[in-house]
C-alpha positions in Angstrom: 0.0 0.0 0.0 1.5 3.2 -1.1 2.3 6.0 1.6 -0.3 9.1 1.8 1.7 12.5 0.9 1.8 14.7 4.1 0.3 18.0 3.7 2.5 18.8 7.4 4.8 20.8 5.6 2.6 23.5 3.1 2.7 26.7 3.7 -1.5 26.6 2.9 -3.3 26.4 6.7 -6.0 24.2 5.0 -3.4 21.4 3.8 -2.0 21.2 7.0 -5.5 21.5 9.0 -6.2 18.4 6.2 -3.3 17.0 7.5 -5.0 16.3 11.1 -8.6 15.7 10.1 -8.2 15.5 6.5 -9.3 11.4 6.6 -13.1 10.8 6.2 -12.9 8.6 9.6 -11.4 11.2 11.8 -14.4 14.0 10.8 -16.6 11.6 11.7 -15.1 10.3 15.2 -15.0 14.0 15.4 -19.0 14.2 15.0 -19.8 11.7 17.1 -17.3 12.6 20.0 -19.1 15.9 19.5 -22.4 14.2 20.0 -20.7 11.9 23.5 -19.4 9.4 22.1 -16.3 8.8 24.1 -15.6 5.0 24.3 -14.2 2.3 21.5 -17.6 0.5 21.3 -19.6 3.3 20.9 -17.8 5.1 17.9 -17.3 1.6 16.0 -20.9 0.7 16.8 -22.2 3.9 15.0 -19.4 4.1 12.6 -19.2 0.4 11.7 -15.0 0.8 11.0 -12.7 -1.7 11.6 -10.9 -2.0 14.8 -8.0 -1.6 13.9 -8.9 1.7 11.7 -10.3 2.8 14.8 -7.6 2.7 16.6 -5.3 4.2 14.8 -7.6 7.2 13.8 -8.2 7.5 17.8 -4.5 7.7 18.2 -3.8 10.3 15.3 -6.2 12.6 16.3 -4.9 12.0 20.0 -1.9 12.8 18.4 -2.9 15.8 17.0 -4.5 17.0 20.3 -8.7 17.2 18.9 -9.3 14.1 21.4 -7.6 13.4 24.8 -7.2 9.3 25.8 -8.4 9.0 29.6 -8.4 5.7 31.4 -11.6 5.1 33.0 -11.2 1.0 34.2 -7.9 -0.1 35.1 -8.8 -4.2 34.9 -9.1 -4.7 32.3 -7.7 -1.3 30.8 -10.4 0.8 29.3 -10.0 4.6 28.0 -12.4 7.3 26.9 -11.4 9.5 24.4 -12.8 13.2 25.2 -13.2 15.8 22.8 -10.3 19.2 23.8 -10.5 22.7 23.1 -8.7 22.2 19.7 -11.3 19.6 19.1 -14.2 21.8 19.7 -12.7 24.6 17.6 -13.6 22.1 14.7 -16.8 22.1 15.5 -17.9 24.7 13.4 -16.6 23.2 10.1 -18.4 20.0 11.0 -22.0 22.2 11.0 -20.5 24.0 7.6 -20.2 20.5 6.2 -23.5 19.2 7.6 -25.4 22.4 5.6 -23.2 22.2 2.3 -24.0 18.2 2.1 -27.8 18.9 2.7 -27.9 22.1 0.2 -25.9 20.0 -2.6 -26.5 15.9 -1.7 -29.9 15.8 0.1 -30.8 12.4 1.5 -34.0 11.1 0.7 -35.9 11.0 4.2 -35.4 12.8 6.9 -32.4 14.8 7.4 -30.1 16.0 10.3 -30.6 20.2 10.4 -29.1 22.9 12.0 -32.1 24.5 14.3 -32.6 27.9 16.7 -33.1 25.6 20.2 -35.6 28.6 21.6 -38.0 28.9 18.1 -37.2 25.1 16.5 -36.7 27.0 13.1 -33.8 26.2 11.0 -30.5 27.7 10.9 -27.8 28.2 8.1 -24.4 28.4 9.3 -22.6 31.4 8.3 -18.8 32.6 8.9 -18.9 35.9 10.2 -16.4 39.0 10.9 -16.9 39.3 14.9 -16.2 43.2 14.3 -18.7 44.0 11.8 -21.1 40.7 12.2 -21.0 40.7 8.0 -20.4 37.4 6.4 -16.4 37.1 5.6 -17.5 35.2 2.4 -19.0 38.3 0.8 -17.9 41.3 -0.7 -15.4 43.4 1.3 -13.2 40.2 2.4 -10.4 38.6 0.2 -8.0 36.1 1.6 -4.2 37.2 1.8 -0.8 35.6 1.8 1.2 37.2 4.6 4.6 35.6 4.4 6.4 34.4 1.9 4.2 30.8 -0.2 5.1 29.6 -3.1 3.0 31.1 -6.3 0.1 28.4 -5.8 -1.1 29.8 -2.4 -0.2 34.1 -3.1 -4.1 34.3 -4.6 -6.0 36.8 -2.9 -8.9 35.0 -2.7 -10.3 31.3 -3.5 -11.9 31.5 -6.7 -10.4 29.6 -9.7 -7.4 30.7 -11.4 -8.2 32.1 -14.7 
């Protein structure tokens, strides 16, 4: 089996954010240890992944400091894998991907939603400047290089090249 280039080493923050959660199986340990899932059995019983995938996508994103092992039975040895600060920071990319897979792949039945807890209503995500409260993905905002990248990552923004 051929070796999976790492994306450690780009300059581009979303290559190496890919390179911590970038596998399909750590978003969704991610998910579920967002929605309690903290022990083995109960993230390969929703998941249905092999063991041994399961534990080493546990360990990477141990590793990579989203999840923290805790032992919580010493006889036999039993740990819980808790979701950190890091962890929860993803959280909002997980809610950005749960709207753009509903908008552009709806299921058939019923689907998971994003709702206002106090009205029930449905919510859209949406990434805004704390200062101004205006949607960064809009007109007025325009991603920069700051230091020095190599000419694939000095566009401005992320539209296609032309």
């Amino acid at each position: 089996m051929a070796q999976r280039k790492s994306f450690a080493d780009m300059p581009c923050p979303i290559a190496r954010g890919l390179e911590h959660v970038g596998e399909w199986w750590s978003m969704l340990i991610l998910r579920d240890a967002m929605r309690g899932a903290t022990r083995f059995e109960q993230f390969q019983d929703n998941l249905g992944i092999a063991p041994g995938m399961l534990t080493k996508r546990l360990a990477a994103l141990v590793e990579s400091g989203l999840l923290v092992r805790q032992r919580y039975h010493a006889h036999p040895p039993r740990d819980e894998y808790i979701v950190t600060p890091r962890g929860r920071d993803f959280r909002p990319i997980l809610l950005a991907m749960l709207a753009w897979g509903n908008r552009h792949f709806p299921p058939d039945g019923p689907t998971v939603e994003i709702v206002d807890i106090e009205t029930g209503e449905p919510v859209e995500p949406v990434l805004v400047d704390p200062r101004t409260q205006r949607p960064v993905d809009g007109p007025g905002y325009a991603v920069r290089t700051r230091a020095p990248a190599p000419d694939p990552t000095r566009r401005t923004n992320l539209e296609p090249a032309a």
